[in-house]
Structures are given as C-alpha cells and as structure tokens.
C-alpha positions as semicolon CSV with decimal commas, in nm:
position;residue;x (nm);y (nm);z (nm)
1;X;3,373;12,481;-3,393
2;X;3,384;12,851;-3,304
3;X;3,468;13,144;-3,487
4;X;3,573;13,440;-3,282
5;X;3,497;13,793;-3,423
6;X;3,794;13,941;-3,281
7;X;4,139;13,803;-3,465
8;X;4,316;13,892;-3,144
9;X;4,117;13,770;-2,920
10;X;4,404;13,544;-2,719
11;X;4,591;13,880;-2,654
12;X;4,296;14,016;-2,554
13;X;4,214;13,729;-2,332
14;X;4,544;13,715;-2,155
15;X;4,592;14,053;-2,111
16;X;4,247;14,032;-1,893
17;X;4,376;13,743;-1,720
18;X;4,677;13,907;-1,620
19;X;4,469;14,231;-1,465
20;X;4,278;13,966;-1,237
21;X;4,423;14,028;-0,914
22;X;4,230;13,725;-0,787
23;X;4,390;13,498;-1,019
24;X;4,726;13,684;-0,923
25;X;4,639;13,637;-0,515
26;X;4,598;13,256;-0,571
27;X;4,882;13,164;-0,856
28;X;4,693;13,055;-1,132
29;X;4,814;13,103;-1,489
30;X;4,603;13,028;-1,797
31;X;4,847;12,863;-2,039
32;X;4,606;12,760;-2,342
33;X;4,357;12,976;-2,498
34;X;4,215;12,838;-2,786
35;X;3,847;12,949;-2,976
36;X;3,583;12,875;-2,704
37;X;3,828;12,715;-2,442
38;X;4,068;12,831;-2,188
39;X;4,228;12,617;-1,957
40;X;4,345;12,788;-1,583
41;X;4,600;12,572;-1,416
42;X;4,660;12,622;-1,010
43;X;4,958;12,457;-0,852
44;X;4,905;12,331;-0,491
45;X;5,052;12,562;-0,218
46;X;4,907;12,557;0,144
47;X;4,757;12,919;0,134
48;X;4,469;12,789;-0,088
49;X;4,380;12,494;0,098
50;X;4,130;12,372;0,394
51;X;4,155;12,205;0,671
52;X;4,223;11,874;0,497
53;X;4,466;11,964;0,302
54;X;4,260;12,016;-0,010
55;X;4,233;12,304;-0,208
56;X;3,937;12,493;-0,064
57;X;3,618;12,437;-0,250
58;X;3,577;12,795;-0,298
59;X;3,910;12,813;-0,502
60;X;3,819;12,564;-0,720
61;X;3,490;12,726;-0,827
62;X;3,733;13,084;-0,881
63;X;3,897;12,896;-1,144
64;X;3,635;12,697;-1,275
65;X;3,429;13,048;-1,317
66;X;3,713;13,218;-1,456
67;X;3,776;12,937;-1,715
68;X;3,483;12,935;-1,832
69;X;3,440;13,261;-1,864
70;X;3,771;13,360;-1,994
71;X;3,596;13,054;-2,262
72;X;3,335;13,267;-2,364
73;X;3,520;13,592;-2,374
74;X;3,726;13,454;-2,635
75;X;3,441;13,468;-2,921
76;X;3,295;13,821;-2,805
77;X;3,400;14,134;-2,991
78;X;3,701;14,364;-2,923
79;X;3,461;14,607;-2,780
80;X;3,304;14,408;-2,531
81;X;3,370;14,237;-2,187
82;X;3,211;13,966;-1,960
83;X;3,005;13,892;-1,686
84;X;2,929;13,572;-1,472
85;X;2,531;13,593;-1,386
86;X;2,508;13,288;-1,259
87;X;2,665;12,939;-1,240
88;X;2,601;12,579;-1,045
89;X;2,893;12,380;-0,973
90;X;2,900;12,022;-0,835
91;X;3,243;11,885;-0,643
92;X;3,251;11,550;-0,733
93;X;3,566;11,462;-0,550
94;X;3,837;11,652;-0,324
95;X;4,056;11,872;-0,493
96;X;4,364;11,674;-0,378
97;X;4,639;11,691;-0,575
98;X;4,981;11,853;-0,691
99;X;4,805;12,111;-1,028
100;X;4,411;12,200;-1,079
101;X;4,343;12,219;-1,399
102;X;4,021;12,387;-1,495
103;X;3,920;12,339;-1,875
104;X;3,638;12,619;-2,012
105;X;3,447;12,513;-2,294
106;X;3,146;12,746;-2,494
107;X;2,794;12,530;-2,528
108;X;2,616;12,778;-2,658
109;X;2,760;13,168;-2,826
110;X;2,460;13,406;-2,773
111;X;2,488;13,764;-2,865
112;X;2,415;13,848;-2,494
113;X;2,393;13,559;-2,342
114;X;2,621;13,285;-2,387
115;X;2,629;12,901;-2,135
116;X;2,927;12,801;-2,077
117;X;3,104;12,455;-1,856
118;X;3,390;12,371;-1,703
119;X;3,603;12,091;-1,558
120;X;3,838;12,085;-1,314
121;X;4,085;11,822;-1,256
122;X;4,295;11,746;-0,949
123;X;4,646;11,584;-1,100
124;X;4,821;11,378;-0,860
125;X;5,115;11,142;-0,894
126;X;5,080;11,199;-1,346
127;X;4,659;11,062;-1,253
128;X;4,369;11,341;-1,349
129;X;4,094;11,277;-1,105
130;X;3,737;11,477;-1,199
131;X;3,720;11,661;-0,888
132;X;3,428;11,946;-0,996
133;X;3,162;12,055;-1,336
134;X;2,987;12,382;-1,354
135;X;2,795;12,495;-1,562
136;X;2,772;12,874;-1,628
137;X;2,563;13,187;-1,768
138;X;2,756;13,443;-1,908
139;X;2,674;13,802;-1,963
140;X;2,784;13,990;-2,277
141;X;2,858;14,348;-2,236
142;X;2,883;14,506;-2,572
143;X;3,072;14,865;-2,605
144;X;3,196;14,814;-2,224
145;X;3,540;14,725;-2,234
146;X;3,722;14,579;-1,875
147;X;3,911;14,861;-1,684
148;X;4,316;14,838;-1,772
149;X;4,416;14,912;-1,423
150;X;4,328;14,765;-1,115
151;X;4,098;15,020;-0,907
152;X;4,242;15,178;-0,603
153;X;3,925;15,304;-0,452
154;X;3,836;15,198;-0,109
C-alpha cells in the first residue's frame, strides 16, 4: 500500500497527462489513477500501427513508459516532477487488438529514485492477451515542477 504525500495528487497527475502532447498525438487517455497505479488505455486506429496491422512496438513502450511513470508520479510531492532514466521492456506477443491497456504499478518509492513496471494488454473480441512488461527507473525531481504549457521553441 502507498501513501502519497500530495492529497491531490490525481489532479495533479491528470493535469500532466493532459499537457503530453505525445499522449494527445496517439489518443490515449488515462482513465484510473489510483496511489502507485495508473492505467493508459489506447484504442486501435491505423495511424499507430505497422505493417501488420499491429500497433507499432514503439507505441506500446510510449504507453507502457508513461504508465508507469505517471505510477510513480502519483506518490511524489506537489513540488516535484518525473523523469524516465531508463527502462527494459519485453513484447511478449503482438499488440493486436481493438484497446491497449497499459497498467503502472510502484515496486519500490525512493526519495530520488523510485522502480517502477508495467503491463500492457492487447483486448480483442472481450479476451486480454499479455502482449508487453517493462520494467522502469524513475527519476525524482524535487522543487522542479513540469512546464504548464507546451513549448513553442524550435
């Protein structure tokens, strides 16, 4: 069980989520954000797919990584913000099917470093097929809040 420091940390959270033009370019939303999980779902749509027909391995780790960090982001302080540094992912099967749904969890809350995982499940036909894991380091950057508006610098 994990207690988050900041008692508004799901506004917090989806307010981020919502500044991620990534996450905007691909359609993902992020419809549960609980204490140390986050769950981003993607909806199939041909723009994110390869040349199978699957959504693009490359896709899958953007929500993966975002889940899980969007996890750990959830128990930092107000004051703070987030950083990947490094994650491994392994796709276990083809990301074939109608939703993605990538499920963050916390292992381990560190002060500055916290190691996250994620799931991601293809759901076809009302079956979730495993399709990828990751496993993830996460950087805490206390007093460094995330930008409010997107940058227009070239």
């Amino acid at each position: 069980m994990h207690h988050p420091s900041d008692p508004d940390f799901a506004a917090r959270v989806r307010d981020s989520f919502h500044r991620q033009q990534a996450m905007v370019l691909i359609g993902a939303s992020m419809p549960v954000i609980e204490a140390g999980y986050t769950e981003i779902h993607l909806p199939h749509k041909p723009e994110v797919t390869q040349q199978h027909g699957f959504i693009h391995g490359g896709v899958v780790g953007m929500i993966a990584d975002s889940a899980a960090g969007y996890a750990a982001n959830t128990l930092t302080p107000a004051d703070a913000s987030v950083l990947t540094v490094e994650y491994k992912m392994n796709l276990l099967a083809p990301a074939d099917g109608e939703l993605l749904i990538a499920q963050g969890t916390v292992l381990k809350y560190g002060r500055t470093l916290t190691v996250t995982k994620a799931e991601v499940f293809a759901v076809k036909d009302g079956k979730k097929t495993l399709c990828a894991v990751m496993q993830q380091t996460i950087m805490t950057m206390h007093g460094k809040k995330e930008k409010h508006e997107a940058s227009s610098k070239a």
